[in-house]
C-alpha positions as CSV (number, residue, x, y, z in Angstrom):
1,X,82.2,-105.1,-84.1
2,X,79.1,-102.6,-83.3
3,X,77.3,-100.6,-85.7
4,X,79.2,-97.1,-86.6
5,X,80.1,-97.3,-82.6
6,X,81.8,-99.7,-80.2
7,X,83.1,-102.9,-79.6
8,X,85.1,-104.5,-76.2
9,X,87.4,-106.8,-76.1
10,X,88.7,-108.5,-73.1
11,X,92.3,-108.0,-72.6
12,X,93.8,-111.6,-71.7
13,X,97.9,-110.5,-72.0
14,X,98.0,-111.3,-68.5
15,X,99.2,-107.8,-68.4
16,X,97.9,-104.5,-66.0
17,X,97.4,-101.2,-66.4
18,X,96.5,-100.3,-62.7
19,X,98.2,-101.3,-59.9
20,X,95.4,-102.1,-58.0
21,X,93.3,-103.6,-57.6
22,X,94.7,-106.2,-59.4
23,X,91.4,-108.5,-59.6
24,X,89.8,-105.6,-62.3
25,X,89.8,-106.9,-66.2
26,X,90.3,-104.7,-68.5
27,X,88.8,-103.8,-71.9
28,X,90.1,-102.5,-75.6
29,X,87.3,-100.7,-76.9
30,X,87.3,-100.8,-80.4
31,X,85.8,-97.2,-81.7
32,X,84.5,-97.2,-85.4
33,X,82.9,-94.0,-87.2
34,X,82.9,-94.0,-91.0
35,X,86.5,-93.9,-92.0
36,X,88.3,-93.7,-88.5
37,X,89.2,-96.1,-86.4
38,X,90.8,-96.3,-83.1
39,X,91.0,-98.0,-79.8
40,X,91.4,-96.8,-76.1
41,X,92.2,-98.8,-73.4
42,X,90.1,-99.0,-69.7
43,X,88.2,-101.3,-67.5
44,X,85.0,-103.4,-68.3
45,X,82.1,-101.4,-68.7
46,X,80.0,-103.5,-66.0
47,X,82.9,-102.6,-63.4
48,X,81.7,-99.2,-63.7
49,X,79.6,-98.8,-60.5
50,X,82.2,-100.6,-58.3
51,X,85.1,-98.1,-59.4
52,X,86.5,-95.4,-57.4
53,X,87.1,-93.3,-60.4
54,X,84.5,-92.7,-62.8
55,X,86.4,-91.8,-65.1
56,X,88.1,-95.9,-65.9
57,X,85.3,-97.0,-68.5
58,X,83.4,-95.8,-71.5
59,X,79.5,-94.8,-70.1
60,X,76.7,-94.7,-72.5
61,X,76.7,-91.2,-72.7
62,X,80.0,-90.9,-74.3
63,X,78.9,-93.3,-76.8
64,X,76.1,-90.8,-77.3
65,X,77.8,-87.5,-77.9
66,X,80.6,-89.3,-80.5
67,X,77.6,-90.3,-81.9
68,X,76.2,-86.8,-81.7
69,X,79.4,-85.4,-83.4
70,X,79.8,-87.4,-86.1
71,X,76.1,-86.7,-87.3
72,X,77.0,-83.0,-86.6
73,X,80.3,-82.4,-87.2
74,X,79.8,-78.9,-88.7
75,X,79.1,-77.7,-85.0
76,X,82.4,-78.8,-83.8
77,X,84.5,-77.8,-86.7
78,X,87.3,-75.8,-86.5
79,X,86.3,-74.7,-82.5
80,X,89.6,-74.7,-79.8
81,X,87.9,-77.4,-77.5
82,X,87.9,-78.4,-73.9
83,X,86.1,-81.9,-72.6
84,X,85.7,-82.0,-68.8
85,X,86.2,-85.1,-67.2
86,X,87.2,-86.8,-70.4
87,X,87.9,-90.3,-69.2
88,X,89.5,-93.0,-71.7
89,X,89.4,-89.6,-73.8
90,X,87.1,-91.4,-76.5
91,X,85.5,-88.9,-77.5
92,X,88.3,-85.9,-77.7
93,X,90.4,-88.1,-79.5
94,X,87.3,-89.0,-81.9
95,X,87.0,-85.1,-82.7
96,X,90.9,-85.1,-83.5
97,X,90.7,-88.2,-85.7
98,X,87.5,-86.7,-87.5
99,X,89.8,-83.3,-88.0
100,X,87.7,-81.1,-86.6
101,X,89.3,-79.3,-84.2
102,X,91.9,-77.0,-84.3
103,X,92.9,-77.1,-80.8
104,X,91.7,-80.0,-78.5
105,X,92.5,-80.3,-74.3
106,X,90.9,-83.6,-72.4
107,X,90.6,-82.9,-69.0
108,X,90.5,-85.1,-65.9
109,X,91.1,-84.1,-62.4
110,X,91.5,-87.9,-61.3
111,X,95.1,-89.3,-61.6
112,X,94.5,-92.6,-62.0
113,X,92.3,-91.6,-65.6
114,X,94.6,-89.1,-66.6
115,X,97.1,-91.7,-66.2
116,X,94.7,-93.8,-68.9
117,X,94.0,-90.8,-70.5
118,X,97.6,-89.5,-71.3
119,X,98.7,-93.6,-72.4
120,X,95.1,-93.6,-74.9
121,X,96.2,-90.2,-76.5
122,X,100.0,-91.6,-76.7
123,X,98.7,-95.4,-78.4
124,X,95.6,-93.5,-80.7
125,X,99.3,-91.2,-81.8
126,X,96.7,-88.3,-81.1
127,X,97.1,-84.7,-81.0
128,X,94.6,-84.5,-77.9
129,X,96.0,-82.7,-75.3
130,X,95.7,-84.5,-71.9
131,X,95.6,-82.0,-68.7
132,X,94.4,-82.2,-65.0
133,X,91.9,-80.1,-64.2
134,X,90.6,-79.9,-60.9
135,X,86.6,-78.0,-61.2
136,X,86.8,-75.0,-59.3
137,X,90.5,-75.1,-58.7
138,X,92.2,-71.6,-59.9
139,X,95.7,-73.2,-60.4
140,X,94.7,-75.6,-62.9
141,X,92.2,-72.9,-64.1
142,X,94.8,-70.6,-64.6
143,X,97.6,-72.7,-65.9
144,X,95.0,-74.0,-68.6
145,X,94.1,-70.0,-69.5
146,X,97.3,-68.6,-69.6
147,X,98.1,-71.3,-72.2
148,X,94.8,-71.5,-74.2
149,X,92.8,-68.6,-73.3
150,X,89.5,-69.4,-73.8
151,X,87.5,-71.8,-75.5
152,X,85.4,-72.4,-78.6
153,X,83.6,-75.3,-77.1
154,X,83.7,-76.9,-73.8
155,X,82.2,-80.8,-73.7
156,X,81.3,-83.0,-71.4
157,X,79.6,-86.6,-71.1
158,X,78.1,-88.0,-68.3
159,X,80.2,-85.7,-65.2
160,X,77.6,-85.0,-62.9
161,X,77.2,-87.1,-60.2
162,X,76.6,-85.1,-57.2
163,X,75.3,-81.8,-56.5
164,X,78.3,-80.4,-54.5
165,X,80.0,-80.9,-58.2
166,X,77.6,-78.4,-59.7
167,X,78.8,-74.9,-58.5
168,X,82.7,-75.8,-59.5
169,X,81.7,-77.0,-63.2
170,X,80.1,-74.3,-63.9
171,X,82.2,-72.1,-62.2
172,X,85.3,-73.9,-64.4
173,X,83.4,-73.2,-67.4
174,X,82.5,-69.0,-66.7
175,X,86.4,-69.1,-66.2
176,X,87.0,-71.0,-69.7
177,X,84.4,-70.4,-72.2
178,X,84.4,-67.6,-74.4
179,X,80.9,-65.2,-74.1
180,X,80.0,-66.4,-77.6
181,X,81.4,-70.0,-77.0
182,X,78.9,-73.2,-76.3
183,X,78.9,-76.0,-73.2
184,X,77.6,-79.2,-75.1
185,X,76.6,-82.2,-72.1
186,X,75.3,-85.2,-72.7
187,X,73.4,-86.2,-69.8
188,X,72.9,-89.2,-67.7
189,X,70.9,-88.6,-64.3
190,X,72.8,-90.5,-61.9
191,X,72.2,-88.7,-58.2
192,X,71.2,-84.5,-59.7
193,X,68.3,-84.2,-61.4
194,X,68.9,-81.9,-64.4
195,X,66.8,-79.4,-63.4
196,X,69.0,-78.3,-61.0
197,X,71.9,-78.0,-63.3
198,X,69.8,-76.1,-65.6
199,X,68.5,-73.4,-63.2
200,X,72.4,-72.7,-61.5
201,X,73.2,-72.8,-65.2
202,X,70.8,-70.1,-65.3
203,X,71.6,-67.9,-62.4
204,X,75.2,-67.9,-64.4
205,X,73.3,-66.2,-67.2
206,X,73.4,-69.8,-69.7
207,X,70.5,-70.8,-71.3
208,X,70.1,-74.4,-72.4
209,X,68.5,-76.5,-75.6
210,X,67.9,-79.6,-75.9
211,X,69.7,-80.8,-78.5
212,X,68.7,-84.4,-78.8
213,X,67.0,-86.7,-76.7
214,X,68.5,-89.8,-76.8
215,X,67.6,-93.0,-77.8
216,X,65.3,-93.6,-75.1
217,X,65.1,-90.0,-73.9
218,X,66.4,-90.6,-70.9
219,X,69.7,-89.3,-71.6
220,X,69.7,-86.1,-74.0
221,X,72.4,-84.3,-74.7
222,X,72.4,-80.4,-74.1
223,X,73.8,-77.3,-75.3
224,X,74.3,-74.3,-73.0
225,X,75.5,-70.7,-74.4
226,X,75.2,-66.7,-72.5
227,X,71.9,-65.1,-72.7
């Protein structure tokens, strides 16, 4: 076991979560803050780059926002939350184990990790609520509004991987966030710099903080609110 944090261990059941490929090992990450403990299921963390979905492993941002929250929890408490591109769901089912939120929704639009997703939330006996959502698509948009209105909160760690993805985030979160609500990422450049997250951010009328920089400051974690 990790500090407050992480540990993996290999899966050696013989048994398969994915269908394919077949040759992937998998991983049960062990997740340890304080009091709580829990484990999700995925693949090994140094498969990551060869994966089709992202969203099959735990990246080091995600260890940096639970992090984050548990040092902070007074910012999450009590908010309705949405985490985009949620993964495992790690880190949403961390915020329902610490009891902070009253309403929590991980999101994927990938199948294959909502299927991981959905069976995490099911083994943790969470009361995250797994959904697809597609960025920029207005059915999934809608379907999530007409259930939850809008949100407190809306989280994400590590989502941003090409520009083309920029204009339907943020257009998912104008459609989801409340005017006085806040868009918390934790950040790991991959192929956008953040500077041009932060200035169509802008044009959207969000304004950004920093609020920490990370361990080596290479990955901070921002929060974005309405001017």
């Amino acid at each position: 076991m990790l500090h407050d944090g992480y540990a993996a261990n290999e899966c050696d059941d013989g048994m398969s979560m994915f269908e394919e490929p077949a040759s992937y090992r998998e991983d049960v990450f062990d997740i340890t803050f304080g009091d709580v403990s829990f484990q999700v299921r995925g693949l090994k963390r140094d498969l990551g780059q060869t994966l089709q979905s992202t969203g099959l492993t735990i990246w080091r941002a995600s260890d940096h926002l639970n992090d984050y929250i548990y040092r902070n929890m007074n910012l999450f408490r009590h908010s309705k939350i949405l985490e985009l591109g949620a993964g495992l769901g790690m880190v949403s089912i961390l915020i329902d184990k610490l009891d902070l939120s009253k309403t929590i929704i991980a999101s994927d639009g990938d199948d294959a990790a909502l299927k991981l997703l959905e069976s995490n939330v099911s083994s943790t006996k969470s009361s995250v609520i797994p959904k697809k959502l597609v960025w920029g698509n207005m059915i999934d948009i809608d379907s999530i509004k007409i259930e939850y209105n809008f949100f407190d909160m809306i989280i994400g760690a590590d989502i941003i991987y090409e520009e083309s993805q920029i204009p339907a985030l943020l257009a998912t979160i104008k459609e989801l966030l409340k005017p006085e609500g806040l868009f918390i990422l934790a950040f790991a450049r991959r192929n956008v710099p953040m500077n041009q997250v932060i200035n169509e951010a802008e044009i959207l009328g969000l304004t950004h903080t920093i609020l920490e920089k990370g361990i080596d400051e290479t990955e901070p974690i921002y929060m974005f609110k309405y001017i």
